[in-house]
C-alpha positions as CSV (number, residue, x, y, z in Angstrom):
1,X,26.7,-8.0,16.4
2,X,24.5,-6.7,13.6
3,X,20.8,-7.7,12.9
4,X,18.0,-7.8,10.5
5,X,14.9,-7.3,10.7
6,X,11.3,-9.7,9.3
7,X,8.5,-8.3,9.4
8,X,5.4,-10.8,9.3
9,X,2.3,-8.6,7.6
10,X,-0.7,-10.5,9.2
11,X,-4.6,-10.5,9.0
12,X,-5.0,-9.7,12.1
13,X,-1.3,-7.8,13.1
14,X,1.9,-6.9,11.9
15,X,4.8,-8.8,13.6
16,X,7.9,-7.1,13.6
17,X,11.2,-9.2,14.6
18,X,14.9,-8.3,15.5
19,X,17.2,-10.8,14.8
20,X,20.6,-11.3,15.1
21,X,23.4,-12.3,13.2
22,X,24.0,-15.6,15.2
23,X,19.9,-16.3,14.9
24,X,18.7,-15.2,18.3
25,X,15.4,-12.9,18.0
26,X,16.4,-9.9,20.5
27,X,13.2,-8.7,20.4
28,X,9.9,-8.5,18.9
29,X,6.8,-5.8,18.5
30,X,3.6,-6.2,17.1
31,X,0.7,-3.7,16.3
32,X,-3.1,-5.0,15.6
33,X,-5.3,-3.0,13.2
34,X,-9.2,-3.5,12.3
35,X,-10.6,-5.7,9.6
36,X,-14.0,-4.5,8.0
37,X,-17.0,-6.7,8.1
38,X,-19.4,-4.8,6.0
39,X,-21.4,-7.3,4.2
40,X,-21.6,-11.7,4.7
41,X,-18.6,-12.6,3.4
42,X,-16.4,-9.7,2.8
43,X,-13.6,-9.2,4.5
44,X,-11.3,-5.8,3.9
45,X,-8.9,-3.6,5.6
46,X,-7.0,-0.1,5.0
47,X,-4.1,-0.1,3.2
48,X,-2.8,2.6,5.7
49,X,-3.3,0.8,8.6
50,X,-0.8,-2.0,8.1
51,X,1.8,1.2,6.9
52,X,1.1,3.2,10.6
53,X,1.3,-0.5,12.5
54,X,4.2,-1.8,10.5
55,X,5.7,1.8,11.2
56,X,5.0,1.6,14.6
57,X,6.0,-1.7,15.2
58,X,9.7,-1.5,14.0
59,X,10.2,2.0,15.6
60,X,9.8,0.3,19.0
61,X,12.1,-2.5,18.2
62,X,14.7,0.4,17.0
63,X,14.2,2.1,19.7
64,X,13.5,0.0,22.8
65,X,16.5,-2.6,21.5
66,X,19.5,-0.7,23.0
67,X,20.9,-1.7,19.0
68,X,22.3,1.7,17.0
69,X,20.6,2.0,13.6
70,X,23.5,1.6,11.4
71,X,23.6,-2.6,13.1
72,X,20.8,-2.8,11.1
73,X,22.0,-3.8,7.8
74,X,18.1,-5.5,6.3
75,X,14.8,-6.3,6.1
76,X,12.0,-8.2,4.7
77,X,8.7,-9.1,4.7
78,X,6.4,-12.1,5.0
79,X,2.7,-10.8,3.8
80,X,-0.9,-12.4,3.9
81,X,-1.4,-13.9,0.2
82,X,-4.3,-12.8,-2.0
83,X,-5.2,-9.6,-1.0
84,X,-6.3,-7.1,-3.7
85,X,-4.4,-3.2,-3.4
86,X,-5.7,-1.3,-6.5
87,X,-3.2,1.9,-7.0
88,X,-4.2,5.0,-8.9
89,X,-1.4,7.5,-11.0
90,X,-0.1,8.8,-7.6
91,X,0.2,4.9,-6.4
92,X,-2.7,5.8,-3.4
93,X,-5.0,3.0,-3.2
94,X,-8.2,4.0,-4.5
95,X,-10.6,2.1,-1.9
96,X,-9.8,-0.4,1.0
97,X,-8.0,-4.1,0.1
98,X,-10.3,-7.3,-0.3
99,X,-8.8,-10.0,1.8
100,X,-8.0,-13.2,1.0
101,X,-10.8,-14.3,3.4
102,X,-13.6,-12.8,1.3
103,X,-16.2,-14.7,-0.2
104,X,-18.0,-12.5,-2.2
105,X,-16.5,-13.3,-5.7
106,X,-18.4,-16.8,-6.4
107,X,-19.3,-15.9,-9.5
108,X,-16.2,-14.4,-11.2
109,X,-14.9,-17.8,-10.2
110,X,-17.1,-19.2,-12.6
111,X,-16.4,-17.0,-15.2
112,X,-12.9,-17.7,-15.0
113,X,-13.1,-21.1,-15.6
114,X,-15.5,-21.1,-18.6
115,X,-12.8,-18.1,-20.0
116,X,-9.6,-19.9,-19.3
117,X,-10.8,-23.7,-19.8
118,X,-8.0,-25.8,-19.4
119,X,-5.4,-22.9,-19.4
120,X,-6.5,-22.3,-15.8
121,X,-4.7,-25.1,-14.2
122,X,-2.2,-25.7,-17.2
123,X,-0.6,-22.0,-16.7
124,X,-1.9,-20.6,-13.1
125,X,-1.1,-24.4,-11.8
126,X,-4.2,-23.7,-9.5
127,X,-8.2,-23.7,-9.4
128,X,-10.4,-20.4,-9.2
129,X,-11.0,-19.8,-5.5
130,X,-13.1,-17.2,-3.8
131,X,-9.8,-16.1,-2.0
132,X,-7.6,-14.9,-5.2
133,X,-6.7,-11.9,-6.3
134,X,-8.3,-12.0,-10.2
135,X,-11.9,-12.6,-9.3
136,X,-11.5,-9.6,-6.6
137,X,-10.3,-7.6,-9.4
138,X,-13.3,-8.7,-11.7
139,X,-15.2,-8.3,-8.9
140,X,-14.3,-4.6,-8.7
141,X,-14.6,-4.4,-12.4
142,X,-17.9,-5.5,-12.6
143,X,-19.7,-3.6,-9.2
144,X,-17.7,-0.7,-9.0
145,X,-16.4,0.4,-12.2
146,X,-15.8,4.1,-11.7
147,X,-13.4,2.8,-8.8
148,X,-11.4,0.6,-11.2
149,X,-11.4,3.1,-14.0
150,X,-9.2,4.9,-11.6
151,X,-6.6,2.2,-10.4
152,X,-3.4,1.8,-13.0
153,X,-1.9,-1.2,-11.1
154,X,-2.4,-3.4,-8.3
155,X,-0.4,-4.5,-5.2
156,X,-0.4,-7.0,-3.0
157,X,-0.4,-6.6,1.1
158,X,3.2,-6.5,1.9
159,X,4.0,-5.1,-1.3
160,X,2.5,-1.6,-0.4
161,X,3.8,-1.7,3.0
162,X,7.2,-2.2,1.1
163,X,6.1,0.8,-1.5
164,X,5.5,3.2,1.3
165,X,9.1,2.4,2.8
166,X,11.2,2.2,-0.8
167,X,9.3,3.8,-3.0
168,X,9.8,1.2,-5.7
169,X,7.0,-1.2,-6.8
170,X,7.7,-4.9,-7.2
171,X,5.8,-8.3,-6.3
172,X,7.9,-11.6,-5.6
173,X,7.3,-14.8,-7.6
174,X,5.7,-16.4,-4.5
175,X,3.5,-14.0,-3.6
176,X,2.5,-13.3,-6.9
177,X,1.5,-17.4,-7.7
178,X,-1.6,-16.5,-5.2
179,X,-2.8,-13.9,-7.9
180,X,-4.2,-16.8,-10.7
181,X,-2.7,-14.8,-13.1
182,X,1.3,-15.9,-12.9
183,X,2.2,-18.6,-15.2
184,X,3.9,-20.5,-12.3
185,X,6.7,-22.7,-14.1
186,X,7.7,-19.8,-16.5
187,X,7.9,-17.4,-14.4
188,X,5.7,-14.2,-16.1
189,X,2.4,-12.6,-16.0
190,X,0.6,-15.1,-18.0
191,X,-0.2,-13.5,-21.3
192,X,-3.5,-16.0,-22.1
193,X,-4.7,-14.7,-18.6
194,X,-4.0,-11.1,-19.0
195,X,-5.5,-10.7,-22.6
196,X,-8.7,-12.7,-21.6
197,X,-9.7,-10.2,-19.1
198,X,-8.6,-7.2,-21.0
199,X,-5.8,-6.9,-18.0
200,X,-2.7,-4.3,-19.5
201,X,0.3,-5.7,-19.0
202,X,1.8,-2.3,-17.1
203,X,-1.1,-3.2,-14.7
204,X,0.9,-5.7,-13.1
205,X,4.0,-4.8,-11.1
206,X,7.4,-6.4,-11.5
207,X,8.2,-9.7,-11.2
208,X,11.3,-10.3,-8.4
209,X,12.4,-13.3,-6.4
210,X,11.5,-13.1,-3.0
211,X,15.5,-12.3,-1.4
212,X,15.7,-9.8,-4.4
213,X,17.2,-6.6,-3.3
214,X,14.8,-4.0,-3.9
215,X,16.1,-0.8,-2.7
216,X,17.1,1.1,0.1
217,X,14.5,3.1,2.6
218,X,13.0,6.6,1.8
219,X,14.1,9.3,3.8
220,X,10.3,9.9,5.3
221,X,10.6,6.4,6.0
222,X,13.9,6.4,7.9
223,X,12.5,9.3,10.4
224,X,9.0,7.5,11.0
225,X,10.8,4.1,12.1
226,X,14.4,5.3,13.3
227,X,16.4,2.6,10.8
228,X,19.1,4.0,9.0
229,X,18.1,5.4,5.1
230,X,20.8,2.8,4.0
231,X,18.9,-0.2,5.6
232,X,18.7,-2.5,2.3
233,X,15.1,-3.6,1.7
234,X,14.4,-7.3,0.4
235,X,11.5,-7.9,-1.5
236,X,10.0,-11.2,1.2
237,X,7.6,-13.8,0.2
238,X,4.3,-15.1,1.3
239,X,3.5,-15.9,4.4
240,X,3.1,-19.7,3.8
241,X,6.1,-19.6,1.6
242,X,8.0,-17.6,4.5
243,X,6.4,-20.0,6.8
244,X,8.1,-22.8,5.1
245,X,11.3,-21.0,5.0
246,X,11.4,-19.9,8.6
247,X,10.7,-24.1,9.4
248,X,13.7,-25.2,7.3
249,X,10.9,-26.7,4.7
250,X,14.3,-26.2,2.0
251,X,15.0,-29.3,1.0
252,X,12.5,-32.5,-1.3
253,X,11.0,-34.5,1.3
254,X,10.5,-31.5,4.1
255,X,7.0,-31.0,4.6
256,X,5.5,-28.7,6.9
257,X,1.9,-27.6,9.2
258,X,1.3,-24.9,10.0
259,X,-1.9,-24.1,12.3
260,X,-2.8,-20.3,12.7
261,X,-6.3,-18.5,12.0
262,X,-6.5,-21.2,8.6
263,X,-4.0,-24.3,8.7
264,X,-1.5,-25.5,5.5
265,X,0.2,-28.5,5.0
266,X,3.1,-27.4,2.8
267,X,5.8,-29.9,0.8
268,X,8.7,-28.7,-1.1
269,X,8.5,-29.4,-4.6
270,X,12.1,-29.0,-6.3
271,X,10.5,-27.8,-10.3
272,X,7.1,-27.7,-11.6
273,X,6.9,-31.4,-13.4
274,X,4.2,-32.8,-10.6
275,X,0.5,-32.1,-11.7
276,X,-1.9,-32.2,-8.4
277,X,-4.7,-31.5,-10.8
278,X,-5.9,-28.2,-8.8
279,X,-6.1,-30.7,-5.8
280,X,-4.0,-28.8,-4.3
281,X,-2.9,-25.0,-4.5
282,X,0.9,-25.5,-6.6
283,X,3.0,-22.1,-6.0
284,X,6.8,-20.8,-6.1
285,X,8.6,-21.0,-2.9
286,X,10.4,-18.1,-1.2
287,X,14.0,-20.1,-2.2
288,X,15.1,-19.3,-5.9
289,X,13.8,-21.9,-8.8
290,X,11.9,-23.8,-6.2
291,X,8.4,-24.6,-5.4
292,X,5.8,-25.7,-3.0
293,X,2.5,-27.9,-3.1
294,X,-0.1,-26.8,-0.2
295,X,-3.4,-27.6,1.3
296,X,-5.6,-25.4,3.4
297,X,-7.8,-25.9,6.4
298,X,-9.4,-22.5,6.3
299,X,-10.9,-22.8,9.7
300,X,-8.3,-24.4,11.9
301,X,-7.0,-22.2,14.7
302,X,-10.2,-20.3,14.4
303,X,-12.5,-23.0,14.6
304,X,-10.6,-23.8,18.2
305,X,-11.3,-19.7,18.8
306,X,-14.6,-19.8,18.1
307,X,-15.3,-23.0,19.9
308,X,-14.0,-20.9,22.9
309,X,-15.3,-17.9,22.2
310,X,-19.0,-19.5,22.2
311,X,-19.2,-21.9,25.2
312,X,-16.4,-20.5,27.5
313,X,-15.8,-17.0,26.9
314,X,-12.9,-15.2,28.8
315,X,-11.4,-17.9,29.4
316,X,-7.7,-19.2,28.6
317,X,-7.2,-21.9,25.9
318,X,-5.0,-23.9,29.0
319,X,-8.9,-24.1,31.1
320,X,-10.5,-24.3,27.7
321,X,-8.5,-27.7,27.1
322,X,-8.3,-28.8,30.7
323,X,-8.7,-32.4,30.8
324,X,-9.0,-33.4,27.5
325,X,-5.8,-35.8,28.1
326,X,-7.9,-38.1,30.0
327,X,-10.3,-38.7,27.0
328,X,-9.7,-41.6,24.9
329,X,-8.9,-40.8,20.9
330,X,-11.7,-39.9,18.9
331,X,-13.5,-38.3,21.5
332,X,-16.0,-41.4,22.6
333,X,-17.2,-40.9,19.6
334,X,-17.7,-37.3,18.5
335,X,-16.7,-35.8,15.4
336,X,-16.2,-32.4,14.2
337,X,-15.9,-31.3,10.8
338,X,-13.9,-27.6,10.9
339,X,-16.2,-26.2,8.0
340,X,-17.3,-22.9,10.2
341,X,-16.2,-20.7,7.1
342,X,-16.5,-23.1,4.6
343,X,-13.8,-25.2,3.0
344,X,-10.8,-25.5,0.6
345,X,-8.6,-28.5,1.1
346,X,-9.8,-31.0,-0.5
347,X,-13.7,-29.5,-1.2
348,X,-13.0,-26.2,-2.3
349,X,-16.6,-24.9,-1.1
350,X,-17.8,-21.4,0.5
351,X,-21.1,-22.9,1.5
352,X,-20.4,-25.8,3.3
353,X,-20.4,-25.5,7.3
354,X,-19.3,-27.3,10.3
355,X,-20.7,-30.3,12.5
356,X,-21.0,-32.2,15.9
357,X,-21.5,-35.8,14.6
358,X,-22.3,-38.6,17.4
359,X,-23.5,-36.2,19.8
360,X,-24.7,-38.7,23.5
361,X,-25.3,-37.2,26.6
362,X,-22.2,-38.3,28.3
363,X,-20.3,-36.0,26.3
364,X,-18.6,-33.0,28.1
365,X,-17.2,-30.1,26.9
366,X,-13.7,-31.3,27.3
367,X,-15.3,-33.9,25.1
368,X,-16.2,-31.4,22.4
369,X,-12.9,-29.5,22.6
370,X,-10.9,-33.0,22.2
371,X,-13.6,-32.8,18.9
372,X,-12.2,-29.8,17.9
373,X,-8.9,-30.5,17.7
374,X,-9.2,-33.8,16.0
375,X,-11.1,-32.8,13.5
376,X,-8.8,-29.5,12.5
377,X,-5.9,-32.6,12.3
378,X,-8.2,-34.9,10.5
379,X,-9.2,-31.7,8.2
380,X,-5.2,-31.1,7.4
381,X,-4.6,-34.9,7.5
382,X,-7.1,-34.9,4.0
383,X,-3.8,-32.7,2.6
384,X,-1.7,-35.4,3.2
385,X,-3.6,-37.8,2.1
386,X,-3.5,-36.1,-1.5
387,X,0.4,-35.8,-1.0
388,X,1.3,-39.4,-0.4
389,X,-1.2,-41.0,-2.9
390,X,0.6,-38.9,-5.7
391,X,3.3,-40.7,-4.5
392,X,5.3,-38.2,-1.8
393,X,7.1,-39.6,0.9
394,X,5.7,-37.8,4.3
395,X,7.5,-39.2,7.5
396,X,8.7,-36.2,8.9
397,X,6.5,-33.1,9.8
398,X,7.6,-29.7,11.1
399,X,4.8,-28.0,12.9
400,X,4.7,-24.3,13.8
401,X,1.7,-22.0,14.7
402,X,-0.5,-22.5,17.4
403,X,-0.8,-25.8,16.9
404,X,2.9,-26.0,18.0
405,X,2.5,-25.1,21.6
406,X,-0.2,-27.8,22.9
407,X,2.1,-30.7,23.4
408,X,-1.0,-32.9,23.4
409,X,-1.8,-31.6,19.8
410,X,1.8,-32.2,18.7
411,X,1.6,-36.1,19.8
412,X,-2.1,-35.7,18.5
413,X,-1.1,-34.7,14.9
414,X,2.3,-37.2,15.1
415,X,-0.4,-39.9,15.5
416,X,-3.1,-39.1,12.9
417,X,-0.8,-38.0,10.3
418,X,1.0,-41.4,11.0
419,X,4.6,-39.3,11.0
420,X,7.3,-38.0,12.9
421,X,6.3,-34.4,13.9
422,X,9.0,-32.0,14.8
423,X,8.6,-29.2,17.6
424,X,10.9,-26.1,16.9
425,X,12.8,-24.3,19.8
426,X,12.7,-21.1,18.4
427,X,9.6,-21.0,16.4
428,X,8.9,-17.7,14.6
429,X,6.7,-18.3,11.8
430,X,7.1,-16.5,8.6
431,X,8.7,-13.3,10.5
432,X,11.5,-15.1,10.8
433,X,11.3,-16.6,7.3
434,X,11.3,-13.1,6.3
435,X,14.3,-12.6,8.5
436,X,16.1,-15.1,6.9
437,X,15.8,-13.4,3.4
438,X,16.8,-10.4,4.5
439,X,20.1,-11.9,5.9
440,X,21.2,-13.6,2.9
441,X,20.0,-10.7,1.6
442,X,22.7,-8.9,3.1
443,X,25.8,-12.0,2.5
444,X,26.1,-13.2,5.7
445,X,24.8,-16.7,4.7
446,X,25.6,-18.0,0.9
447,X,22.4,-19.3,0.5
448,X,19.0,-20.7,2.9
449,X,19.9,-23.5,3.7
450,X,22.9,-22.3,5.3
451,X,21.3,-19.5,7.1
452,X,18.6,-22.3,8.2
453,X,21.3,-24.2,9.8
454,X,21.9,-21.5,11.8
455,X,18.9,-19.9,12.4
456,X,16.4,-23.1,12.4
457,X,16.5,-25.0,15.9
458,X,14.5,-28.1,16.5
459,X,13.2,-28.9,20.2
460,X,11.7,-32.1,20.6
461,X,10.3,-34.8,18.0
462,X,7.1,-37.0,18.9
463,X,6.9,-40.2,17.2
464,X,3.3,-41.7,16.3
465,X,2.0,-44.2,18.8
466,X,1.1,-47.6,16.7
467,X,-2.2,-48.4,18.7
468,X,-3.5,-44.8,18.3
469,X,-2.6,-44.1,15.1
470,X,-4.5,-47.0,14.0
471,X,-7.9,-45.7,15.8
472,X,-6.8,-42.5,14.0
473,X,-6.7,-44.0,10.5
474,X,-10.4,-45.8,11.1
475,X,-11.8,-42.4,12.4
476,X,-10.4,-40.6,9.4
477,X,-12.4,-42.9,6.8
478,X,-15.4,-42.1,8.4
479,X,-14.1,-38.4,8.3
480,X,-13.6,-37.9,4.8
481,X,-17.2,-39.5,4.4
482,X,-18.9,-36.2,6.5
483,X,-18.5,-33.6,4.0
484,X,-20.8,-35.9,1.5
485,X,-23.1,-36.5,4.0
486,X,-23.7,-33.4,5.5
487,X,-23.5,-31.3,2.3
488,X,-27.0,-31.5,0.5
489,X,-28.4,-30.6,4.1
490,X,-25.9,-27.6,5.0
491,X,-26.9,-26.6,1.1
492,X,-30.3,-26.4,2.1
493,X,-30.1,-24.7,5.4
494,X,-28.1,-21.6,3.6
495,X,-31.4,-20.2,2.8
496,X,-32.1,-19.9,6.8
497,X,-28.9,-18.3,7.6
């Protein structure tokens, strides 16, 4: 048997996985490395600390495996989107990466879109957001200038971790549709974007698809994680794009969720002909000549951590949710609104924030945590609202991430997204999206959707329940009127924070 190997590049972690030829992950290692809070709203990390976890991470699956280097033919990579590496002339990053949860780049957002006019969403198919790379980079520009004189070229996440192991410099067409400078339906660094911001073409790296073969390992590389130097190296996509990959999302009408730190719903869009109007973020997907449409919760997961975190620290998110089974949908009442961090899908807005709505003193905290939930699904369920009233069918759901392993939250989301929502057996995320790429990568599978046959293996499906799903739809309308309502006062509040 001979294996691959996805490696998921996280915010948080790296996620290494070892998979086999038949789809079976044989085993799995994962490093955590710091993220830097400096300032209110930024949000970095060193370069070199996702290269010493990713390094350490695959070294104990080689070695603790009991599998021989040379049975490792590939690997890829899933990486977190967005996130700004400058490179000086000996390719060395020349300060820490801005993350895609950063905030701080308001302004340049604002300058793009007086720049670019129409061209924004005509040719980068998606709005100016805070999280992007090309306001990071005008950030840097603009505050510290002597830092960018130094940098020739820029990187994403993954894409350095990939540099340090190859040598060779490239960024995939998924990955590279988070930048807002890819003209996403041709294919290219847009040249309207480039030449508005004085941006050299030689700054940007090489355009690949995401299962590109990109090179084999260095030797350095080869010692430091015991793989063979002939391991072939595939170029991987972005995490949501892996996501979508590694959840079988291959086909028109596969749509996906996906609920980690920020949540996505994500449908497969088979050319670039639909227009969302920046409603949605519109990006390649990981499988040649296709595409994706996504929304983003950016609190989701995290607003259920911090909920935690706050009222019942140290304690397991199986007591956390203890009894919230017993309490009737739409939590007798209360409603939360996931905006902890602010919001992108469908109120693209850094300033917003979160509430209780309906608070009575008969609430509990199982009461509040029910809340919590709800409102993350009510938050994604805005998502596919957009999808189905430009006229996508949605009736069947894959769900992966955290919110895949509460079955309460899996009948929960079948019921307010008013669709079937599919449990997977052996859910992996984009590690083993990545995994995939790298084993068509090496031939044994002609194409994805082969390999997804294989590797891709659905446990259990829960079906919406009629009466519920109608409470669900009432509460939702009075949902999607909270962010109005609550907006001029969290406006003024920001002044007190």
């Amino acid at each position: 048997m001979n294996y691959v190997i996805g490696i998921d590049l996280g915010t948080s972690a790296v996620k290494a996985l070892l998979v086999a030829q038949d789809g079976t992950v044989a085993a799995e290692a994962t490093r955590e490395y710091p993220l830097y809070h400096e300032r209110t709203g930024w949000s970095e990390q060193d370069p070199e600390d996702w290269v010493a976890g990713t390094i350490d991470a695959v070294r104990e699956l080689v070695s603790g495996a009991g599998v021989t280097p040379e049975r490792i033919e590939g690997l890829s990579f899933s990486g977190q989107m967005h996130g700004l590496v400058l490179l000086d002339e000996n390719r060395k990053p020349v300060r820490r990466a801005i993350l895609w949860n950063d905030t701080r780049t308001t302004e340049q957002c604002r300058e793009i879109e007086s720049a670019l006019g129409d061209k924004l969403l005509a040719v980068t198919r998606n709005p100016a957001l805070e999280g992007f790379t090309l306001p990071k980079m005008l950030w840097v520009k603009r505050h510290e200038p002597d830092t960018y004189a130094r940098a020739v070229s820029f990187l994403l996440p993954k894409d350095y971790v990939r540099l340090r192991l190859t040598g060779a410099s490239h960024m995939d067409l998924s990955d590279a549709a988070g930048t807002l400078m890819l003209d996403v339906a041709n294919k290219r660094w847009s040249p309207d974007v480039l030449q508005e911001f004085d941006i050299p073409a030689l700054f940007c790296p090489t355009l690949v698809e995401a299962g590109a073969f990109v090179g084999t390992l260095t030797a350095e590389a080869a010692k430091q994680t015991g793989l063979a130097a002939s391991t072939k190296v595939f170029a991987g996509g972005a995490d949501n794009a892996c996501g979508a990959i590694g959840a079988g999302v291959l086909s028109p009408g596969t749509t996906l969720c996906s609920i980690g730190t920020s949540g996505v719903i994500l449908t497969y869009e088979a050319d670039a002909s639909v227009d969302y109007e920046g409603k949605v973020h519109f990006f390649n997907h990981g499988q040649p000549g296709a595409f994706y449409a996504m929304g983003v919760t950016l609190a989701a997961g995290y607003s259920l951590s911090w909920f935690r975190d706050a009222f019942a620290p140290g304690e397991s998110f199986e007591s956390l949710l203890a009894g919230i089974d017993n309490i009737p949908a739409g939590s007798n009442g209360l409603l939360f609104t996931p905006y902890i961090v602010g919001e992108r899908t469908p109120h693209a807005d850094a300033l917003i924030r979160g509430s209780f709505i309906g608070v009575d003193g008969s609430h509990t905290r199982a009461h509040f945590a029910r809340a919590v939930m709800e409102g993350i699904t009510f938050s994604l369920n805005e998502s596919i609202a957009i999808f189905r009233e430009a006229g996508r069918t949605i009736d069947s759901i894959v769900s992966i991430g955290g919110g895949a392993k509460n079955p309460l939250w899996l009948q929960m989301q079948a019921d307010i997204f008013g669709a079937n929502v599919v449990a997977l057996e052996n859910e992996q995320g984009p590690g083993l999206g990545a995994a995939m790429l790298a084993a068509v990568g090496c031939g044994w599978y002609a194409d994805l959707a082969a390999c997804a046959e294989q590797f891709v293996k659905r446990a259990r499906t829960y079906v919406p329940n009629e009466a519920v799903s109608e409470r669900y739809a009432a509460l939702f309308e009075i949902y999607r009127r909270a962010y109005g309502q609550t907006r001029e006062l969290n406006y003024a509040l920001h002044d007190f924070r």
